[in-house]
N, C-alpha and C positions, 0 to 999 in steps of 0.2 A: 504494500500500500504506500502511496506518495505522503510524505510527509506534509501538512494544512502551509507550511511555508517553506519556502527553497532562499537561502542567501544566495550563493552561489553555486553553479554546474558549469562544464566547459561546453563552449560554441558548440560542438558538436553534437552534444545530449539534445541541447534546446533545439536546435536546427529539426529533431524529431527522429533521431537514429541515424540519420542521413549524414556522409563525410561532408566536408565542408567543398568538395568540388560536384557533389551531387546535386546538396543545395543550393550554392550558386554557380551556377554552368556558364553563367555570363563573367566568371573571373579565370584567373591563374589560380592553379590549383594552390599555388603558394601564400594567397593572401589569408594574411592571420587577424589581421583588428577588426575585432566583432564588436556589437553592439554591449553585450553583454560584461565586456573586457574593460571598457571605457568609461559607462556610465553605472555608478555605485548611486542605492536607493539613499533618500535624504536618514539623518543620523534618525533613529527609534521604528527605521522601516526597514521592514524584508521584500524579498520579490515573492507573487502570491505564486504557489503552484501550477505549474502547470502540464498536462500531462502528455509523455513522449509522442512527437507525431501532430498534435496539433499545429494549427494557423498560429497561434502565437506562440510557440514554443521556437518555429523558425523563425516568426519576424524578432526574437531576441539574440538569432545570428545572424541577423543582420552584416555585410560589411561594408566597413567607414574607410571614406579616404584619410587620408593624413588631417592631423587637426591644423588649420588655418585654411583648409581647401574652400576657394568660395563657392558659393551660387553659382552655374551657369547655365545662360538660356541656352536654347535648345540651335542657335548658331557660333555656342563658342565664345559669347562675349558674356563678359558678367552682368550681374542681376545690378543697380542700380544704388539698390539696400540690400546688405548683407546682414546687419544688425541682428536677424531674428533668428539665426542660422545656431544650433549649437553643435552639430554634423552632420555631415554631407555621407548620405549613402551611395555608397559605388556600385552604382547602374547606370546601364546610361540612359540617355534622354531622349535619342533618336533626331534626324534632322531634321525633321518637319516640328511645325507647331502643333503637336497631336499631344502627348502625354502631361495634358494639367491635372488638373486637382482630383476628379474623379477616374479619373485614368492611370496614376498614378496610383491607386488603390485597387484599382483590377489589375495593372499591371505586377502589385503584388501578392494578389491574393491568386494569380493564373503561374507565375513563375512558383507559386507556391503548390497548386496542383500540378504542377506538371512533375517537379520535384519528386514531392511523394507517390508518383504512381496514381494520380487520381483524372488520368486524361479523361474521361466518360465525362468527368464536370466541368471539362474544362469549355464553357458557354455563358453568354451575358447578352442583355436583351441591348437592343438600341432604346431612341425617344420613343418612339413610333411603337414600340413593344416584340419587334421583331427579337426573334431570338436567334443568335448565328453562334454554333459551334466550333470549334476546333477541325473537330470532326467533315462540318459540312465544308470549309474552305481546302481541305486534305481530299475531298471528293470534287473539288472544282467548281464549286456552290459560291456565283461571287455578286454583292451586292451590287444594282445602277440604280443611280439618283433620275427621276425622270417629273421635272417639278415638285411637287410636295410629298410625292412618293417614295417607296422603294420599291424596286423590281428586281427580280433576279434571273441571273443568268448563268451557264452553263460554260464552264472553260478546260482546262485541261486540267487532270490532278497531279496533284504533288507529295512528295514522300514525307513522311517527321522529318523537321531537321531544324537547326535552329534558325535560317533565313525563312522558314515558313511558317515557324511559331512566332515570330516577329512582324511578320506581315500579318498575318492574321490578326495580331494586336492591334499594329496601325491602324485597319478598317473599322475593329473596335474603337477603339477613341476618336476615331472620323464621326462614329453614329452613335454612340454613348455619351453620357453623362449623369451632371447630377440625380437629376431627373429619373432617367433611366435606374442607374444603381442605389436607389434610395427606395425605388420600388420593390427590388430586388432583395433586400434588407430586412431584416427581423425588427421590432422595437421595440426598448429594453426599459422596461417600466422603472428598475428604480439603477439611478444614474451609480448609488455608489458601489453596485456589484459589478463596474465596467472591468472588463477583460482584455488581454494584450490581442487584439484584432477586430476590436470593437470599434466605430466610426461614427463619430459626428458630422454629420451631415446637413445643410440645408439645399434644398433641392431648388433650380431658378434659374434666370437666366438674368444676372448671375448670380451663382448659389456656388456654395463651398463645401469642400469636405476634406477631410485628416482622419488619422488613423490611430489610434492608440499601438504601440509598439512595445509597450512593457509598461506592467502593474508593478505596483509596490502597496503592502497595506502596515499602518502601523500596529508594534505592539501593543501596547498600550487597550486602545480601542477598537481597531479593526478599519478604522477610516484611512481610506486610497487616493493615492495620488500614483497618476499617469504620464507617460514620456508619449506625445505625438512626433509623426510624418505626414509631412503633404509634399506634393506637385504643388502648383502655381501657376497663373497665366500672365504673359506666354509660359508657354513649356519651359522648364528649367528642374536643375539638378531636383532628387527627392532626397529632402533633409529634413534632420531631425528638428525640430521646433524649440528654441530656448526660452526656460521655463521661467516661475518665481522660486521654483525650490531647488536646492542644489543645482543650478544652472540648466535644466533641464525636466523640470517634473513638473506637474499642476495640481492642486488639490480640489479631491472630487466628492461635492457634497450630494443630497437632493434636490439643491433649489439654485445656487449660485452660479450665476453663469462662469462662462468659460472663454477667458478673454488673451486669445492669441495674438500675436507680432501682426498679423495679415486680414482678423477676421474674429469677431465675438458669437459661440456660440450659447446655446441653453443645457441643458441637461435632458431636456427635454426632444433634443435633437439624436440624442444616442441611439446606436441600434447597429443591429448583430448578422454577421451570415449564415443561415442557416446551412447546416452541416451538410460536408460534401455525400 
């Protein structure tokens, strides 16, 4: 049985059994600075459990560039304001203006099924409610815009590989967003049981969304305080969000909002994936 609190486990555990080149396929096998390695919970807090194999167990191996790494949009030039950044996750961003804020959160909740073996889930709805899988674009299933529609059309298929799991993405965050993945979402009645994969969201045009990346609850009481990630528009680096608490953490009550570097959410705004 998992012990009700974990201090510390190595990248690899939380990653969810998976080596650290399984989990992330988009690096050198070499890269060591994990999320988990970096950011210690504020003093009278543990990290909450959680258990081998989960969505948040990998987003806590997470890996970080070097610290002072800034923001960059998605052509290479830096973000404007850096200020909000406490680190920079090493992924990349792709060169188009595709992976902001809700995209960024499929992007790692999809790197994350892919990861574990769970291709069959690996599908997310557009605006419109269309639903495109992994699956369907691997059989040639490929979206056209044709005015206010989608239509689809018939091309040639393609094998797993990582230039197809990456396109496939792209089209996703061409026809996703908040909108879309908020629909997609569970809601999580009471804000202070939030979990490392849990999302605040408002959904809009424009609407925002981050992602919790790691829980911490105190002794003492049991009250949690959360480490986010988000994208951002334009597209740019996925970084961790600098906190009030130990330079990185937020305190999570029932009622208080939740007032980020980019964007103030509610408590009211949280809510969950339902399991793959």
């Amino acid at each position: 049985m998992l012990p009700r609190r974990l201090l510390f486990a190595t990248a690899a555990a939380f990653a969810g059994g998976l080596s650290p080149a399984q989990a992330q396929e988009w690096l050198e096998p070499a890269h060591r600075d994990y999320l988990i390695n970096r950011f210690a919970p504020p003093p009278g807090y543990l990290r909450i459990a959680v258990p081998d194999g989960r969505f948040g167990a990998w987003l806590r191996a997470l890996p970080l560039k070097p610290p002072g790494a800034p923001i960059l949009l998605y052509n290479g030039q830096p973000r404007g304001t850096q200020g909000g950044a406490a680190a920079i996750v090493d992924i990349d961003v792709g060169r188009s203006d595709l992976q902001q804020c809700a995209d960024a959160i499929i992007r790692l909740r999809a790197e994350y099924l892919r990861a574990s073996g769970r291709g069959h889930a690996l599908a997310f709805r557009f605006t419109n409610g269309e639903r495109f899988a992994y699956s369907d674009y691997l059989s040639g299933r490929r979206p056209t815009v044709r005015g206010n529609s989608i239509t689809w059309a018939s091309t040639r298929t393609s094998s797993d590989s990582r230039p197809a799991f990456r396109a496939w993405l792209d089209i996703v965050f061409t026809y996703a967003g908040t909108v879309s993945l908020a629909g997609e979402l569970l809601r999580v009645a009471d804000a202070t049981t939030i979990e490392p994969g849990d999302v605040l969201i408002q959904p809009g045009s424009p609407g925002h969304a981050i992602i919790a990346v790691d829980v911490a609850e105190r002794e003492s009481d049991g009250a949690r305080v959360a480490m986010f990630a988000q994208g951002f528009m334009p597209a740019q680096s996925i970084h961790v969000l600098r906190g009030p608490m130990a330079g990185a953490w937020y305190p999570i009550s029932g009622s208080a909002e939740i007032d980020t570097p980019d964007w103030r959410f509610a408590t009211a705004d949280l809510r969950r994936f339902p399991p793959a």
